[in-house]
N, C-alpha and C positions, 0 to 999 in steps of 0.2 A: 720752412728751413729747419734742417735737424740744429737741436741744442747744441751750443757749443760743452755743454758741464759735463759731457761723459767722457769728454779727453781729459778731463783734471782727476781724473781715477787715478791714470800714471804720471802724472805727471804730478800732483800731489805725493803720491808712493816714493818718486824720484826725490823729493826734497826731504821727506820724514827719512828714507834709507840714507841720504846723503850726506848727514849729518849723527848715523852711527855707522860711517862706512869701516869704523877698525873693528867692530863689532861683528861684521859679517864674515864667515867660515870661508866665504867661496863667490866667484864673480855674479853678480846678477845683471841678467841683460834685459835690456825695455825694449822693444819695437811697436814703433811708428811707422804705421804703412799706407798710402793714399787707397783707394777705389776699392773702399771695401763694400759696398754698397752698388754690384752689378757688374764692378771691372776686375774682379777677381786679382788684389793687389798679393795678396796673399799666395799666390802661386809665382809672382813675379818676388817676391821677396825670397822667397825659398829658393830658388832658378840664381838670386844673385849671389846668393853667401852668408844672408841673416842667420842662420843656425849655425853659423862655422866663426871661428875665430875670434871669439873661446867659441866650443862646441859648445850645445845646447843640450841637455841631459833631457830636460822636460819642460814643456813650456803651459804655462796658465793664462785665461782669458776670462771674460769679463762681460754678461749682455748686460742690460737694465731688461728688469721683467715687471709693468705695471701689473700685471694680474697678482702679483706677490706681494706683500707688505716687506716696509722696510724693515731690516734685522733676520730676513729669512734669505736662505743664498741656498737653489734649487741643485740638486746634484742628482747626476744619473749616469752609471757605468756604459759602454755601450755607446750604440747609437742614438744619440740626443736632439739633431739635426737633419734636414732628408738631403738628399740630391737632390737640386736643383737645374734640371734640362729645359732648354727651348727650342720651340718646332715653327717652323714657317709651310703652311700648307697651299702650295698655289692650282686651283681648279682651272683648266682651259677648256671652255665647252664651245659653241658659236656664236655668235652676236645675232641678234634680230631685231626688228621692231615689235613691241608689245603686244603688237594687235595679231601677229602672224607667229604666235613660240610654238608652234608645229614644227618652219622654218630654221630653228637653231635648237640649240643645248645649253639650257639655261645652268650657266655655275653657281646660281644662288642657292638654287631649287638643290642641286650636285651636295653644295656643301653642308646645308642645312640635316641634310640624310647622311652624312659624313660625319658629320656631331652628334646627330644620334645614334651612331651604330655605335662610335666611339665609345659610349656610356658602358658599353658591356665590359668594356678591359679592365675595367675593378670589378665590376659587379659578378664578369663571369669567368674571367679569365686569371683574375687576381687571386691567391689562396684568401678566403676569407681571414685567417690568421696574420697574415701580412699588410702594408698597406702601401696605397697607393692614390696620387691624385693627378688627374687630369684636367687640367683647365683650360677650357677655350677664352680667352682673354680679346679677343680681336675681331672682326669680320667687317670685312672693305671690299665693296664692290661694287660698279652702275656710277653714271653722271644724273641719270635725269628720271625722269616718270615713266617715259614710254619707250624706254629701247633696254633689252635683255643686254648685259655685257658681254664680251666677249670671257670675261674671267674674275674671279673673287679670291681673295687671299685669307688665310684664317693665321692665326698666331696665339702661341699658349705655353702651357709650360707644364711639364711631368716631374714628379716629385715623387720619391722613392728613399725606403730605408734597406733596403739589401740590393745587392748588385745583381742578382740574376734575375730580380725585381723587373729593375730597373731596365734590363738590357731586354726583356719578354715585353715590356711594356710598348719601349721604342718599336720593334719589331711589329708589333700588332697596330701600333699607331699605323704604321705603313704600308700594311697589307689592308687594312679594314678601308683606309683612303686611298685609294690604289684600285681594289675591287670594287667600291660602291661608284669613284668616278665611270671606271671602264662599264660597270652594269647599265649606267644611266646615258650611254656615250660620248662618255670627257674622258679626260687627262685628269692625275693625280700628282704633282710634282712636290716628294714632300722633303724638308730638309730638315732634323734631330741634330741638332749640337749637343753636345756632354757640357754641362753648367760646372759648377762644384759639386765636388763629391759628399759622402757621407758624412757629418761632424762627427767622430767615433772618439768616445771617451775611455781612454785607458784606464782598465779597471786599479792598476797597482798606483797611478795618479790619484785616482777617486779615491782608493783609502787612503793613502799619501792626505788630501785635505779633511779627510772625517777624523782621520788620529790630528792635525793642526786643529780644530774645532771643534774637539768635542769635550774638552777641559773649560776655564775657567769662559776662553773666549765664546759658549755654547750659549749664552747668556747675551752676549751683542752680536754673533750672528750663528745662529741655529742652522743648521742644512739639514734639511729638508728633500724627501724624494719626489722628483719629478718624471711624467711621461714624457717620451718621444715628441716632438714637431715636427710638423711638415714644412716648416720654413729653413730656409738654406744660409748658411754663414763657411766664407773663403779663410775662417780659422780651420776649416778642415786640410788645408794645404798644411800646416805648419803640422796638425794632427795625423797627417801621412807618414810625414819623417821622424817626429819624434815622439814621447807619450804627453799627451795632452788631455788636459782635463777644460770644459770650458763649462763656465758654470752662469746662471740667472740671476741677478743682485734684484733682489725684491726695491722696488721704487714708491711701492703705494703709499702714501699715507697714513699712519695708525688711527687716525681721526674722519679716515675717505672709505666705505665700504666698497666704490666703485672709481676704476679712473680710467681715460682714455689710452687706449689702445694703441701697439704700434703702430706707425704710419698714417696715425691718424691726424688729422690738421691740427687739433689743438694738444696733441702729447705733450708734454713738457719732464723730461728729466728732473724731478724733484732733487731742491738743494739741499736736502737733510739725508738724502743716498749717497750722497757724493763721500764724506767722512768714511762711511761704512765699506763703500769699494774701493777707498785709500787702505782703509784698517785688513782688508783681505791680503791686497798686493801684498803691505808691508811681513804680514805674519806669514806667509808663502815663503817668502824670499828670509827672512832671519830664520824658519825652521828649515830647510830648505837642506844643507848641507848636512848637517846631523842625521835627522830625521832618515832623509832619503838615504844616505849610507847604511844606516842601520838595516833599515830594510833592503839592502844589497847584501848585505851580512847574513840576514837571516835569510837566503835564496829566496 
C-alpha cells in the first residue's frame, strides 16, 4: 500500500500558508487529484477547470526520490519525465496438437521472434543520443502441455523523452510485429495507446525556484542537478498548459547510504522528509508573487 505521508506535503503547506494568509501578495491554489498512479487524473483535472478560476500562472509539484538524501530537492530544466505508452500485441497463428506443429502456426514461437526483432528499435533505429525504452512486460498464451494455441498476447510499454521519438518508435513497434507475424504465417494485431506525455520543466520556473533557494534557505534544501527518467508522472498534463516545474524531494536517510526503491514492497516515505516538502510548498507560494513579477519585468 502506498504511504499515506506524502499527501501531508500539501496538506501541511495548507495549514503553515493559512495562518499568514494576509501575508501573501496573491492567491495560492492546492490541487488534489485522484488516479495519479495509471488513471491519468491529471488530464481529467485540467479538462475540468483546475487551472482556471483564479487562473494558474505556474504550478509546482513534488515526487519523494529515495535515491536522494533528505535536504537535497533534484531539479532539471527540460524534459525530467518520459512518455509513458501502452501496446497490446495480439498473434493469431493456428492451433494444433503438439505432436503435429507442421499442422498449425504456432503464436508462441511468432511472438518470441517478435520480441526479438523488437530489440533493434533502440539499438538500431534509436539515435543513439536520444533515448528510448521498450519493455515487454507480459506474454499469455496455451492451456496445457500438448496443444499449440490458437494465439498469444504480449503487453508492454514504450517510454520516450522527445515526440518524434516517440511516434518513430510506435511506428516500428508495428511494422517489425506485423512483418515477423506475416513472415512466420500469422496475424499481427497490434494496439499503441498515447499514455502521458512528456513531464517538461519550464526552464523560466526552474530559475524561478533556484533564485527561491539559493539564499539562506540553500542550507535546508540545496537543489541539486538531476538526469532525465524514464519513468512517467500525469503532472505532465498540468505542465502542458502552464509552466511547471516538478521537482525530487530527496527521502533518504542521512544516516542510510541505501534505501528502498520506488514501488518497492518495503518503500516507506520517511517522516523526517515530510517537514522539508512542507518547507518547499510554503517558500514557493510566499516568494511566488514578487519574485515571479519581477522576472515579468525583466522580459
Amino acid at each position: 500500500m502506498w504511504p499515506r505521508r506524502p499527501y501531508e506535503l500539501p496538506c501541511g503547506a495548507v495549514r503553515v500558508l493559512g495562518q499568514m494568509v494576509d501575508d501573501l501578495e496573491g492567491p495560492v491554489k492546492f490541487i488534489f487529484q485522484p488516479a495519479e498512479e495509471g488513471g491519468g487524473g491529471g488530464k481529467r483535472m485540467c479538462d475540468e477547470g483546475a487551472l482556471d478560476n483564479p487562473k494558474v500562472d505556474a504550478i509546482f509539484g513534488i515526487h519523494g526520490w529515495p535515491q536522494m538524501p533528505q535536504g537535497e530537492v533534484g531539479l532539471r530544466a527540460g524534459a525530467l519525465l518520459a512518455a509513458s505508452d501502452q501496446f497490446d500485441i495480439t498473434i493469431e497463428g493456428t492451433g494444433a496438437h503438439a505432436a503435429f506443429p507442421h499442422l498449425g502456426v504456432d503464436p508462441i514461437v511468432i511472438a518470441s521472434q517478435v520480441i526479438s526483432a523488437a530489440q533493434s528499435i533502440v539499438s538500431r533505429t534509436t539515435d543513439p543520443l536520444q533515448s528510448a525504452v521498450v519493455t515487454f512486460a507480459q506474454i499469455v498464451a496455451g492451456t496445457t502441455y500438448n496443444i499449440i494455441p490458437q494465439s498469444a498476447t504480449i503487453k508492454g510499454t514504450i517510454r520516450t523523452l522527445d515526440e518524434g521519438v516517440r511516434r518513430v518508435t510506435h511506428l516500428k513497434l508495428k511494422e517489425i510485429a506485423k512483418g515477423v507475424a506475416e513472415g512466420m504465417g500469422g496475424r499481427a494485431i497490434v494496439d499503441v495507446r498515447d499514455g502521458y506525455p512528456v513531464t517538461y520543466n519550464d526552464e523560466r520556473a526552474v530559475a524561478f525556484v533556484e533564485r527561491v533557494f539559493g539564499g539562506d534557505l540553500g542550507s535546508q534544501l540545496a537543489h541539486v542537478p538531476i538526469e532525465s527518467v524514464m519513468g512517467g508522472e500525469d503532472f505532465a498534463y498540468y505542465a502542458e498548459k502552464v509552466s511547471a516545474t516538478f521537482v525530487a524531494l530527496g527521502v533518504r536517510p542521512l544516516d542510510r547510504d541505501t534505501y528502498p526503491n520506488l514501488h518497492q514492497s518495503d518503500y516507506d516515505f520517511h517522516d523526517d522528509a515530510v517537514p522539508l516538502g512542507i518547507r518547499y510548498h510554503v517558500e514557493i507560494a510566499r516568494s511566488f508573487a514578487t519574485t515571479w513579477a519581477a522576472d515579468s519585468a525583466r522580459g
